[in-house]
N, C-alpha and C positions, 0 to 999 in steps of 0.2 A: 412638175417639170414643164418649162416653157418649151413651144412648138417652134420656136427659131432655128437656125442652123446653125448659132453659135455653142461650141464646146461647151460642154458645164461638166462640173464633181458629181456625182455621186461616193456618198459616205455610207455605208452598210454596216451591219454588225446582224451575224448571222446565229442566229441559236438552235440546239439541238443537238444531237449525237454530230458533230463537224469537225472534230479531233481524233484523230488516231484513224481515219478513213480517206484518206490522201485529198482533202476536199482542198488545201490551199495548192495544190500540183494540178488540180480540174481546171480553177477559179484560174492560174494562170496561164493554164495553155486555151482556155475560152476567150479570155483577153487577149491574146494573141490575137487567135482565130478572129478576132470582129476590129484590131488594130486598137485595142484602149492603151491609155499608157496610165502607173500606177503602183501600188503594192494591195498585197495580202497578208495578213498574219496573225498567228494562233493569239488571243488572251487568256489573261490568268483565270477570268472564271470560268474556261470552259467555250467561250463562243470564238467566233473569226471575224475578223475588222477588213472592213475592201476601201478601198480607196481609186474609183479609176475617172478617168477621163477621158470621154468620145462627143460624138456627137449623139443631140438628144434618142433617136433611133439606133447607133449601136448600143446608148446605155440602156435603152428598151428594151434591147435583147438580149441582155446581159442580165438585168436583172430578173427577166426569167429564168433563167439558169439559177443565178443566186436563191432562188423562190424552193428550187429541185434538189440543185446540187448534183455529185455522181449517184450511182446507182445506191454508196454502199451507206449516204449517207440519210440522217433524217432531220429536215430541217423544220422547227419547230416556228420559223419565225423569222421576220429581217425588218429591224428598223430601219427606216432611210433615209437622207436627208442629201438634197440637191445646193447644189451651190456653182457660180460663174468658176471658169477652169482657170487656174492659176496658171497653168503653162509651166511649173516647175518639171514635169517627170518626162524624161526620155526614152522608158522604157516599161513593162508591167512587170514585178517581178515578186519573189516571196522574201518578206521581211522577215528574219529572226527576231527572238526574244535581247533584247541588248540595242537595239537598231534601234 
């Protein structure tokens, strides 16, 4: 992750028990809470997809969280990958399957 102030993506995919333990209703009210904008949502095998956008320090913080998750969760793992912010998303929110 570059140290500039300019926004960038972070792209995650989170593994482990993160299904069925409200981990993308966490993942969005912590995006809130640090102002990312963005989505979350469940995949078919089993893991969660994040998608947000802040600056380099809120996604810092952010991805600590993603690293935790909630309490009820166990995360086994988060690939990552950073990329410049597109400026498409107005908002952070939970993606359905169909979306």
């Amino acid at each position: 992750m570059a140290d500039s102030g300019e926004h960038q993506q972070l792209h995650a995919v989170v593994c482990g028990r993160v299904q069925g333990v409200s981990f993308r209703y966490y993942t969005e009210q912590r995006a809130n809470e640090l102002g990312l904008v963005g989505w979350v949502r469940n995949r078919g095998d089993g893991s969660v997809e994040v998608v947000a956008e802040g600056s380099p320090e809120q996604l810092r913080i952010f991805e600590e969280f993603l690293n935790h998750g909630p309490t009820s969760a166990r995360v086994e793992g988060v690939e990552k990958e950073y990329w410049s912010a597109t400026g498409e998303f107005t908002r952070f929110r939970i993606k359905y399957f169909g979306e």
